[in-house]
C-alpha positions as MATLAB code, in Angstrom:
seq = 'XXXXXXXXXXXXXXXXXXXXXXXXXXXXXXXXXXXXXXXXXXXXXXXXXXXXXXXXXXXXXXXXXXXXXXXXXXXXXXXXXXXXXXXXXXXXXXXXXXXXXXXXXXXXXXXXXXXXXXXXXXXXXXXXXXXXXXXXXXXXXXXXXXXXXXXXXXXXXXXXXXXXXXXXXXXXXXXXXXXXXXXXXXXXXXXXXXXXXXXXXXXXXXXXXXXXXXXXXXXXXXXXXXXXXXXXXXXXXXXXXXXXXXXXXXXXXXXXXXXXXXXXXXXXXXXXXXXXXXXXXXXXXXXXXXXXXXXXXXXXXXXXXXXXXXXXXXXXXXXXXXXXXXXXXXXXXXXXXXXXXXXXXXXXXXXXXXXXXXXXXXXXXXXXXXXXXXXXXXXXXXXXXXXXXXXXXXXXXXXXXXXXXXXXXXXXXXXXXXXXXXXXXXXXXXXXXXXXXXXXXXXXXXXXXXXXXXXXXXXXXXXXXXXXXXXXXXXXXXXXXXXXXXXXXXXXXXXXXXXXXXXXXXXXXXXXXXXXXXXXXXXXXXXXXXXXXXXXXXXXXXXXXXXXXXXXXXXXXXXXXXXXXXXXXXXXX';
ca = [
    -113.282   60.474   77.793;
    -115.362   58.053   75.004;
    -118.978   58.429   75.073;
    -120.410   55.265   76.391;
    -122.469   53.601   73.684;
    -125.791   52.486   74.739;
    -125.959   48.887   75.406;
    -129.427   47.776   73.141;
    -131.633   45.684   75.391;
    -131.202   42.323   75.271;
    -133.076   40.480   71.805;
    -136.575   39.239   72.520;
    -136.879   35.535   70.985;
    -137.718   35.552   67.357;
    -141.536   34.483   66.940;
    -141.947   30.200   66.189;
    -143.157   29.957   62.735;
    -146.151   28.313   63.808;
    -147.049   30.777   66.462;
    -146.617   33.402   62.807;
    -148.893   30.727   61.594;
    -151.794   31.300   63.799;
    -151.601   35.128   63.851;
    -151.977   35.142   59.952;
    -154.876   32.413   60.193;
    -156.328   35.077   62.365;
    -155.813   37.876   60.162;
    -157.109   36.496   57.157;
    -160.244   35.354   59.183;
    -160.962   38.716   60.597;
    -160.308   41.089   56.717;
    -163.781   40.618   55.800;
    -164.816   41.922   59.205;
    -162.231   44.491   58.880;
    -163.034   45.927   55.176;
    -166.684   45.666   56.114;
    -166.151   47.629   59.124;
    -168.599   50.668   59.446;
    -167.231   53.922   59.427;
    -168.397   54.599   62.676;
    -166.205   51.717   64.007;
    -163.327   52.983   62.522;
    -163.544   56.543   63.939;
    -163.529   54.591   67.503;
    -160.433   52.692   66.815;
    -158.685   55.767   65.850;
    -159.507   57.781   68.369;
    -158.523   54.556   71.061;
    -155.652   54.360   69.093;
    -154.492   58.450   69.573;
    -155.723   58.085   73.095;
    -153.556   54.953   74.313;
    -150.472   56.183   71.460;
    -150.323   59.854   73.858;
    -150.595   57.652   76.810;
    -147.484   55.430   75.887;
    -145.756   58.660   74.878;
    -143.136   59.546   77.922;
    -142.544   56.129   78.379;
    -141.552   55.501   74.662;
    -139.532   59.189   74.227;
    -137.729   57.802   77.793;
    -136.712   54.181   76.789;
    -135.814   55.791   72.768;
    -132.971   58.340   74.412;
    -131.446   55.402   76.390;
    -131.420   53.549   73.561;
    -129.872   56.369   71.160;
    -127.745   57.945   73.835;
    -129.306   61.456   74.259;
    -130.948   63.497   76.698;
    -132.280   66.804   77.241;
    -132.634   69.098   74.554;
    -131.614   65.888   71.987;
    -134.865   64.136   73.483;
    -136.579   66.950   71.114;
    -135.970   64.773   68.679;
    -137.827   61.770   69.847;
    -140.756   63.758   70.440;
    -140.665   65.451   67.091;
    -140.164   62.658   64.971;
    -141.657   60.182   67.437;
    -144.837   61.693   68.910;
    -145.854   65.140   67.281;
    -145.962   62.744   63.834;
    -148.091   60.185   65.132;
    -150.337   62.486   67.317;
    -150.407   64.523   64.278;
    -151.085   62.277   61.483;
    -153.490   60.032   64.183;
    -155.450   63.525   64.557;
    -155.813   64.742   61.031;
    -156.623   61.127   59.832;
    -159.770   61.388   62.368;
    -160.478   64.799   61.405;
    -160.821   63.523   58.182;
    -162.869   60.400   58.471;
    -164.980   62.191   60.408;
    -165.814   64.715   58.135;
    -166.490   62.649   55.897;
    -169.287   61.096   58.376;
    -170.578   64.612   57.881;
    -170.629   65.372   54.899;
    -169.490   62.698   52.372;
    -166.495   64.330   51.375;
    -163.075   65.267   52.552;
    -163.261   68.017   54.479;
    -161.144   71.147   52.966;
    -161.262   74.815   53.055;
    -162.883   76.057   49.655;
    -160.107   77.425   48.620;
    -157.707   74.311   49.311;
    -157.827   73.029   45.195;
    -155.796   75.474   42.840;
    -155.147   74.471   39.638;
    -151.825   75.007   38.346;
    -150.780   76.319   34.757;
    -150.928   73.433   32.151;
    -153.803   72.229   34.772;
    -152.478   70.168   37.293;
    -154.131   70.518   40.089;
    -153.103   71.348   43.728;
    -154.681   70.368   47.402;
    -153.286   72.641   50.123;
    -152.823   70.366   53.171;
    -150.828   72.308   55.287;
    -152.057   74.757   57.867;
    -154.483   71.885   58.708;
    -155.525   73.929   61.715;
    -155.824   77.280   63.261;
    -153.258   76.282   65.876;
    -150.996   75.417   62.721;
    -151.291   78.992   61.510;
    -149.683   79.847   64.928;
    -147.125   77.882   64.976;
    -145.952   78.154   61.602;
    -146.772   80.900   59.988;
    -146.935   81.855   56.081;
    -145.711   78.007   56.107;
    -147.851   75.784   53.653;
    -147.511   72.399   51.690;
    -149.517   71.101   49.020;
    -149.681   67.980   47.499;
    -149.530   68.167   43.677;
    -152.107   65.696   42.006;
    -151.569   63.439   39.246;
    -151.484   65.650   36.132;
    -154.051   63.038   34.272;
    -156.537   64.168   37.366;
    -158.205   67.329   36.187;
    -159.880   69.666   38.370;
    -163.492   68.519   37.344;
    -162.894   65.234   38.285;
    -160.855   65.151   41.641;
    -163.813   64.582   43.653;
    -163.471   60.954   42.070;
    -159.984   60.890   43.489;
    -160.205   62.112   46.924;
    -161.494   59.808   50.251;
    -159.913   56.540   49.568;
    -162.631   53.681   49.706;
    -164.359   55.871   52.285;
    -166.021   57.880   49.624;
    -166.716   55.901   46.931;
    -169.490   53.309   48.196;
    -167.538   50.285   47.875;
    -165.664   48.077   50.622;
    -161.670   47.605   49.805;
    -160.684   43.896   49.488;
    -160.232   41.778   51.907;
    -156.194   41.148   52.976;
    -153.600   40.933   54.793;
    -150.500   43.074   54.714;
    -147.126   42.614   56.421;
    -145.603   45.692   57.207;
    -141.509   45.590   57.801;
    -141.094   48.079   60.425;
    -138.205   50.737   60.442;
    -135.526   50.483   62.675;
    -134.448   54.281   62.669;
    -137.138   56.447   63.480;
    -139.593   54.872   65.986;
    -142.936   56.444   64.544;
    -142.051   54.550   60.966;
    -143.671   51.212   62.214;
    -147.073   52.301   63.760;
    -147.789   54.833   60.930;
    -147.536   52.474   58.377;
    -149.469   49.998   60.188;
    -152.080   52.600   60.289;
    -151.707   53.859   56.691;
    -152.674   50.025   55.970;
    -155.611   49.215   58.301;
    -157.074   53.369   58.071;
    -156.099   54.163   54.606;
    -155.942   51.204   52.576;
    -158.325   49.076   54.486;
    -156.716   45.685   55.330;
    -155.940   44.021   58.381;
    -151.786   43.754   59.472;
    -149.149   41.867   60.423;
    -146.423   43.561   61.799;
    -142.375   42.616   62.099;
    -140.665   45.128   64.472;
    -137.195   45.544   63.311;
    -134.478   44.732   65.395;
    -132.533   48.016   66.432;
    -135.660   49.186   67.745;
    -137.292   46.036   68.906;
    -138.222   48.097   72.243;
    -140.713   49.680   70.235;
    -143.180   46.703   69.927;
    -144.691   46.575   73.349;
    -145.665   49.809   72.923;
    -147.012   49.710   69.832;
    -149.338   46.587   70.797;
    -150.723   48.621   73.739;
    -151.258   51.488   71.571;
    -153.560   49.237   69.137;
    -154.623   47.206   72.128;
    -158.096   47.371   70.854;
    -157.558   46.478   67.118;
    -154.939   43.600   68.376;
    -157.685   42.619   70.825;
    -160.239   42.168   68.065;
    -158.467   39.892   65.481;
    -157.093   43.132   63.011;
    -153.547   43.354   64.066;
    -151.015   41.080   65.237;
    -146.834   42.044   65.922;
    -144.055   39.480   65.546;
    -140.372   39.412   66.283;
    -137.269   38.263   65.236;
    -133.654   39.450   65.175;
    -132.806   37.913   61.349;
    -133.879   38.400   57.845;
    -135.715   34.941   58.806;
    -139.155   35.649   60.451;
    -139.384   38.555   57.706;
    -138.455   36.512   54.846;
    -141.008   33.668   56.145;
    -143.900   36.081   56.549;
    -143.380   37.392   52.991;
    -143.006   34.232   51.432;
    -146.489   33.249   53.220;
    -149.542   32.715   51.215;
    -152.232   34.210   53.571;
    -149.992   37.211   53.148;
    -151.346   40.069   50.022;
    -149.345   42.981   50.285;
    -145.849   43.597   52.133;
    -144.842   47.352   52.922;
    -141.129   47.726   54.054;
    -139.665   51.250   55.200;
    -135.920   50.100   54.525;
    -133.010   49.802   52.454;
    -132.741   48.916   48.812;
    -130.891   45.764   49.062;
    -133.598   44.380   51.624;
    -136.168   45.270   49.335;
    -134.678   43.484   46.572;
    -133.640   40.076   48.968;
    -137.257   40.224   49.008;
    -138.132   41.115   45.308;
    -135.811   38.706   43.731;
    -134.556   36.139   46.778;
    -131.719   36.700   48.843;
    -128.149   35.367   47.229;
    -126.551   34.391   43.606;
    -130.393   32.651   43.009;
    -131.761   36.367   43.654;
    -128.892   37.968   41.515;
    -129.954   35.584   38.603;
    -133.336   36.049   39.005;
    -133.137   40.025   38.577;
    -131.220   39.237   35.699;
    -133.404   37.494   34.059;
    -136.435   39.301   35.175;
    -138.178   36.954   37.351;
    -139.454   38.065   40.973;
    -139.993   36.147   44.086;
    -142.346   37.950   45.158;
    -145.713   37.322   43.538;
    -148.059   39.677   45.634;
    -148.030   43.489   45.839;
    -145.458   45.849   47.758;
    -144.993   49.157   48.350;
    -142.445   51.213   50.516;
    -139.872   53.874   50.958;
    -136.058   52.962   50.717;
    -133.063   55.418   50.588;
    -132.058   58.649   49.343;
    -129.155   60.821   48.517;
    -131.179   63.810   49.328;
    -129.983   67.207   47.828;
    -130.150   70.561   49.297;
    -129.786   73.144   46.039;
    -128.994   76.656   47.216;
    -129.747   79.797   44.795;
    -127.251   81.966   44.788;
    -128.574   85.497   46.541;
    -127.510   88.477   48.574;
    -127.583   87.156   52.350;
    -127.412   88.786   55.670;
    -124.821   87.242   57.720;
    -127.908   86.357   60.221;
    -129.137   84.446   56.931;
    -125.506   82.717   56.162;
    -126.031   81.440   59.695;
    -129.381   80.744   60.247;
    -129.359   78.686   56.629;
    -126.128   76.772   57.867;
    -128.298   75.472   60.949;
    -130.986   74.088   58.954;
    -128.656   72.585   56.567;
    -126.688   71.202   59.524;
    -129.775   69.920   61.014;
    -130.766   68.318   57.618;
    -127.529   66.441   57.659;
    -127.396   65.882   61.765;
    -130.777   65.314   62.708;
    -131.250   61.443   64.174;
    -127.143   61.533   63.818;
    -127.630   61.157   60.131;
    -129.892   58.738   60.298;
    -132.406   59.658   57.927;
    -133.968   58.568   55.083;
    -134.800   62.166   54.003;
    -131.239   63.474   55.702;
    -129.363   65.812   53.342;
    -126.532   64.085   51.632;
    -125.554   66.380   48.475;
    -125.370   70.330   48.981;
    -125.452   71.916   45.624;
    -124.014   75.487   45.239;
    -123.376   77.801   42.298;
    -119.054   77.929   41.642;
    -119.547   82.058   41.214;
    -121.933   82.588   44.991;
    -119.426   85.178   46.345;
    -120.949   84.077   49.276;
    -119.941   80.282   48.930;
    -117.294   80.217   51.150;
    -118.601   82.371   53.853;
    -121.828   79.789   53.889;
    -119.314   76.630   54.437;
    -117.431   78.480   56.665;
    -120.775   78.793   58.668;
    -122.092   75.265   57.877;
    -118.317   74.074   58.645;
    -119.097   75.885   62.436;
    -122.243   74.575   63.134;
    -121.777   70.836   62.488;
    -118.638   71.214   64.635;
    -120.198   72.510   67.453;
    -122.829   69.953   67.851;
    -121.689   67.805   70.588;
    -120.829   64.087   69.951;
    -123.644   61.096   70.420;
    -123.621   57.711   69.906;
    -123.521   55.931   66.509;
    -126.827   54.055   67.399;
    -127.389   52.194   63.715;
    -125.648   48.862   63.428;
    -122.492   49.082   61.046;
    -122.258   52.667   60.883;
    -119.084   53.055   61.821;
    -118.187   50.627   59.031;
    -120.279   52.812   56.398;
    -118.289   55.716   57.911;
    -114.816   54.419   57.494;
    -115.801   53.588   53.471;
    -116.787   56.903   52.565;
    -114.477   58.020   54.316;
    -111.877   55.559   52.010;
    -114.226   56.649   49.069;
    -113.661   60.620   49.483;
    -110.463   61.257   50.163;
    -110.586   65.122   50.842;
    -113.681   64.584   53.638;
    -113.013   66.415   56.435;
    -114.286   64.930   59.576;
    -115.301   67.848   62.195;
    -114.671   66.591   65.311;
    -112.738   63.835   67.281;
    -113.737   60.470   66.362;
    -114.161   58.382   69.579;
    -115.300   55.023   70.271;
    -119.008   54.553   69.550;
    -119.369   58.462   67.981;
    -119.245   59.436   63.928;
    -118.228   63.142   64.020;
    -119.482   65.054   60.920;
    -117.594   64.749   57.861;
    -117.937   67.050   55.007;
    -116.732   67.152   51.387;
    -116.568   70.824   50.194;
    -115.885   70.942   47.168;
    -116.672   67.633   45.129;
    -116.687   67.652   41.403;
    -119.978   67.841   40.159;
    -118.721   65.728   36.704;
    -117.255   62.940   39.629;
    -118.293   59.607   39.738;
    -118.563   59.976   43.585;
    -120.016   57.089   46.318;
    -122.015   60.087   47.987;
    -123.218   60.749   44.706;
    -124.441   56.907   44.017;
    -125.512   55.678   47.202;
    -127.419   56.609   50.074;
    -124.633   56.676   52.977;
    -127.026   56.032   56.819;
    -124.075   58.656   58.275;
    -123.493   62.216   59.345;
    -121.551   62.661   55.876;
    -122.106   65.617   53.534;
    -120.780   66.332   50.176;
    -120.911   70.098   48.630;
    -120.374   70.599   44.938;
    -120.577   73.762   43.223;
    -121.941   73.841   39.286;
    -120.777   76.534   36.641;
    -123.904   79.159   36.100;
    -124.480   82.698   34.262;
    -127.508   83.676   36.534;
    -129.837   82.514   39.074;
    -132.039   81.028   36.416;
    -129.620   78.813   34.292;
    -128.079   78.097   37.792;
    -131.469   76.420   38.884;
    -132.350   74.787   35.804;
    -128.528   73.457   36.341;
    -128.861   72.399   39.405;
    -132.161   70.729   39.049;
    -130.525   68.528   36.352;
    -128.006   67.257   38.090;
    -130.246   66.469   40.963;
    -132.530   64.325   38.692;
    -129.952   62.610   36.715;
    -126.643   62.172   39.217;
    -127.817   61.696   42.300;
    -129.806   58.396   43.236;
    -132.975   58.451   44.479;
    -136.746   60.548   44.135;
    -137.724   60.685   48.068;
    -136.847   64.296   49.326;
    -135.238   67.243   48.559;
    -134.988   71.299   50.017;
    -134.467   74.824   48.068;
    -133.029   77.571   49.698;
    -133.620   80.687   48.292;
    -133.710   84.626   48.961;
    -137.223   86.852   48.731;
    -135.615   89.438   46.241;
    -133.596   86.422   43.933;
    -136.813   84.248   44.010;
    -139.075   87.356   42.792;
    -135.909   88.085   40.045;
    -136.368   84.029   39.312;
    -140.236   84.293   38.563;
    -141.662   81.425   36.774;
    -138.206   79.751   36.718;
    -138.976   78.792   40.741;
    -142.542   77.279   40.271;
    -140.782   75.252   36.805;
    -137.831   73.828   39.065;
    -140.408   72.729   41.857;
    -142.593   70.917   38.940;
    -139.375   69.448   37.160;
    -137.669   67.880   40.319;
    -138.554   64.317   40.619;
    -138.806   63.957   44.345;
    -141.747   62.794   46.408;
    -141.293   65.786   48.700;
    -140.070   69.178   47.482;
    -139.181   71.902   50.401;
    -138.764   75.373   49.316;
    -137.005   77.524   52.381;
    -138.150   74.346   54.451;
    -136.176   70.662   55.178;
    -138.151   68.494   52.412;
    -138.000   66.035   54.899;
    -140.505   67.773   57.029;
    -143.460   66.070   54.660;
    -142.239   63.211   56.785;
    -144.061   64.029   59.859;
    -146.959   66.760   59.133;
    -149.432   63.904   58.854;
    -151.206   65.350   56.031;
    -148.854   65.326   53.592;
    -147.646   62.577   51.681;
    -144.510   60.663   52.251;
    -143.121   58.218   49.812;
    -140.545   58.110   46.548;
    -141.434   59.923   43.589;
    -143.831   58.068   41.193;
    -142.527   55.766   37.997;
    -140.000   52.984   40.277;
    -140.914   49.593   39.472;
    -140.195   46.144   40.858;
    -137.005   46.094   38.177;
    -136.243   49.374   38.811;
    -137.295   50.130   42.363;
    -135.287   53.281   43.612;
    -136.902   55.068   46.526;
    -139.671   53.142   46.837;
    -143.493   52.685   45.494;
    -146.570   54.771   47.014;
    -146.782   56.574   50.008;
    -147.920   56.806   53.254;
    -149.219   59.296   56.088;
    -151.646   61.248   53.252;
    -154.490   61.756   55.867;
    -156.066   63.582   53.898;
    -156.852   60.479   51.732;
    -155.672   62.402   48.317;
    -156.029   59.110   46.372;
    -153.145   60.062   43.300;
    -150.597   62.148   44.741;
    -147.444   62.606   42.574;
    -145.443   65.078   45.333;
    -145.639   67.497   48.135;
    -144.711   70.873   48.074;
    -144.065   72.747   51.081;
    -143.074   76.326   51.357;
    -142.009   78.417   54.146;
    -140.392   82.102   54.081;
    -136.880   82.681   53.729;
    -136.317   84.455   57.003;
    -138.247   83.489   60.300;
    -138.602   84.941   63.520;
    -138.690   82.242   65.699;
    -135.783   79.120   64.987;
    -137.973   76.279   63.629;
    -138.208   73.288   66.789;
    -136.532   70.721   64.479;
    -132.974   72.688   64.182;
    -130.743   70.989   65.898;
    -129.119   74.126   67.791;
    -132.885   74.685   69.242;
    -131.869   75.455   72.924;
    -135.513   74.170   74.002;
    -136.549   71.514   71.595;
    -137.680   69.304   73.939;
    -140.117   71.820   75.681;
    -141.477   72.870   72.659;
    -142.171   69.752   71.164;
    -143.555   68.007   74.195;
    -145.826   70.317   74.240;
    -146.681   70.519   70.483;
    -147.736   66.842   70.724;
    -149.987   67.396   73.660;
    -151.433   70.351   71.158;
    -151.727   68.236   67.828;
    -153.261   65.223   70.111;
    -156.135   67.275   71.988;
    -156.118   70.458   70.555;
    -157.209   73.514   73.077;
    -156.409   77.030   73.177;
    -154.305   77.100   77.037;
    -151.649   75.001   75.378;
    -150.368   77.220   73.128;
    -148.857   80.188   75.533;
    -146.479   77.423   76.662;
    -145.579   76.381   73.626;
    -145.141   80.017   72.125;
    -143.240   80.792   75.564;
    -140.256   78.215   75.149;
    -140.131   78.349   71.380;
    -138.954   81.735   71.550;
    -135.837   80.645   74.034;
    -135.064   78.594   71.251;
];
């Protein structure tokens, strides 16, 4: 029987020009107020604005699963992605500011800043609290400074504006919400007012248009008093005329590439010639995160058959999570042609994404992205009946690595995985291999995960911490989805840095960072190879849901009697 495919509410009418008009007249009146704003005022925005965002939050998870198709456990999804990220990020970012109330600096355990050899230094992030200890233990991230900031002089680099005595200038940004992942819109939003001090205007994208109402009662406050104002508008239109606005000083999209450059360069043959010839549109600044052919590079080890499995799940969740789509989904799997294990580890990975049960492809034209890699790849294997309305998972296993594959090129928004297997002697050449053809094959710098063994990552030594420095991704996970910098809050999230208007590939800067680390080149997370308890995220988590309704209620108003409830369903996971 074909899984019904959610109908999308109907479109709200796109915002009159002059109605976009007035908001940014407002705006631009109220940035003085807004950069000037004491710090005081701030920390009671914030903490209106995590108050009212938890308030919103069953609502929101409710309306997002009728609008994706899911229920039940899948609604662990929505509140992982959705709500633990914003309560998170919201509660760190207020932790923050008001520690620096206290004290005039960031505040970080004394043993946070590690300096790595050839001196770049490190700022651990992650545990940001006790309760984070608990929940994830011997799991940490830092984020890996600029290498031209040296250790004596990263006080001068930490706290955006808030700790260096001056007021940021005066503008307004439009932020281009994503349509994807409903947390995307309101975190950037706050990035911009919180982190980089400006007042917003903000376009809800259309697949998740549903979002905006409760995103405007959520900043009901800071929309009340002139600092934030939300548009709509089904077409590249009301976008395109916001950008193109002179009140207007920064945009921010979270998007694809080819939006980004309509925008850079002007939509059409006038845009194509203007790339060309080097001329932008766009004469104001931008920043944002775009796609990602995001590689998962597994190190050939010794593994249990608990391991083969366990590591198959939080591939398959890499690649299934949000039905593929992800930004910082795994697209690539990299393995080493001589793992006697290889096959065993597709055979599991085969398994898993098999068994997931079929949902509705919720992203316009994905079913038309489908079919072409599909066209693309000829040996893809799609696991699963393909229905009306559903993508079943397809997988490539054994691509060349020398190939001039789509997969390889482009960032395909689909539940679509390509495995290819490089020539190595050892371990070691097999990471510095694979590490190489991640950086110069596969497009992109936003994310990317390691998987390796305790007793092949102590034979690998320095070789580990080298491959972590030398891949150019804006999020490295080692034994962890890199993807997960996505929603601790105080980590980064954003492209790698070096992408330029001409040459814009993932993105420029980053967002989330609320731990105001002013030059952050990537995150670094870490987690052990083997874990006790199944991580909430996996997508064969019997009681995601439970867990991470709860977590949210946790990283929102943190207290001790919310953690046996927690610990108690994330065991039955």
């Amino acid at each position: 029987m074909p899984i019904p495919v959610p109908t999308p509410p109907p479109p709200r009418p796109a915002t009159p020009h002059a109605d976009i008009d007035a908001a940014l007249a407002v705006l631009t009146e109220r940035a003085p107020a807004w950069a000037a704003l004491p710090l005081d005022e701030r920390i009671g925005y914030l903490r209106s604005l995590l108050r009212r965002t938890m308030a919103e939050a069953d609502g929101l998870v409710a309306e997002s699963c009728a609008a994706k198709g899911i229920d039940g456990v899948r609604a662990g999804e929505e509140w992982g992605g959705n709500i633990v990220t914003q309560a998170r990020t919201l509660r760190i970012l207020l932790d923050t500011l008001e520690g620096i109330r206290r004290t005039g600096r960031v505040p970080l355990p004394r043993n946070a800043v590690r300096v790595r050899p050839g001196g770049q230094v490190t700022v651990r992030v992650f545990p940001a609290s006790v309760y984070d200890r608990m929940m994830y233990p011997l799991t940490f991230a830092d984020i890996w400074v600029d290498p031209q900031v040296r250790r004596e002089g990263l006080d001068d680099h930490l706290g955006s504006f808030y700790t260096k005595g001056v007021i940021p200038p005066s503008r307004v940004s439009l932020v281009l919400g994503a349509g994807n992942v409903n947390s995307i819109a309101p975190l950037d939003v706050a990035s911009k007012m919180f982190v980089e001090g400006s007042t917003v205007l903000l376009k809800v994208a259309r697949v998740n248009e549903y979002v905006g109402p409760y995103i405007e009662r959520a900043f009901a406050d800071l929309i009340a008093d002139g600092f934030l104002r939300v548009v709509y508008g089904g077409g590249a239109d009301i976008g395109e005329y916001a950008c193109r606005r002179p009140e207007v000083g920064h945009v921010h999209l979270t998007g694809s590439v080819s939006t980004c450059k309509s925008l850079i360069w002007g939509p059409g043959p006038e845009g194509v010639e203007r790339e060309s010839s080097g001329r932008p549109l766009l004469a104001k600044g931008l920043t944002g995160e775009l796609g990602n052919v995001g590689p998962v590079i597994v190190v050939p080890g010794n593994w249990s058959e608990r391991a083969l499995r366990v590591r198959a799940e939080d591939v398959a969740t890499q690649i299934l999570h949000n039905d593929g789509f992800n930004c910082n989904a795994c697209r690539v799997l990299v393995v080493a042609a001589g793992w006697t294990q290889r096959e065993r580890f597709l055979g599991h990975l085969r398994r898993v994404l098999a068994a997931q049960p079929p949902r509705p492809a919720f992203h316009p034209g994905s079913e038309a992205e489908y079919d072409r890699y599909l066209a693309a790849h000829p040996a893809a294997e799609p696991l699963g009946q393909r229905r009306p309305g559903t993508l079943p998972p397809a997988m490539v296993s054994a691509a060349d690595p020398s190939g001039d594959h789509l997969a390889f090129r482009e960032e395909g928004f689909i539940p679509f995985i390509v495995a290819t297997a490089l020539p190595a002697e050892s371990p070691t050449d097999f990471l510095g291999r694979a590490v190489t053809f991640c950086n110069e094959r596969l497009a992109g710098t936003l994310s990317s995960s390691v998987i390796v063994d305790r007793p092949t990552a102590r034979q690998l030594g320095p070789a580990l911490d080298r491959a972590v420095a030398d891949l150019r991704y804006g999020a490295v996970g080692i034994n962890i989805w890199g993807g997960i910098s996505f929603a601790l809050g105080s980590t980064t999230w954003g492209a790698y840095p070096g992408h330029t208007l001409e040459a814009i590939g993932s993105g420029i800067g980053v967002v989330r960072n609320a731990r105001l680390v002013d030059r952050p080149e990537k995150t670094v997370l870490r987690a052990p190879f083997t874990q006790v308890v199944k991580p909430p995220w996996f997508v064969t988590h019997r009681t995601a849901h439970r867990v991470l309704s709860r977590a949210a209620a946790l990283d929102a108003d943190p207290h001790w009697w919310r953690v046996p409830g927690i610990a108690w369903w994330a065991a039955r996971g």
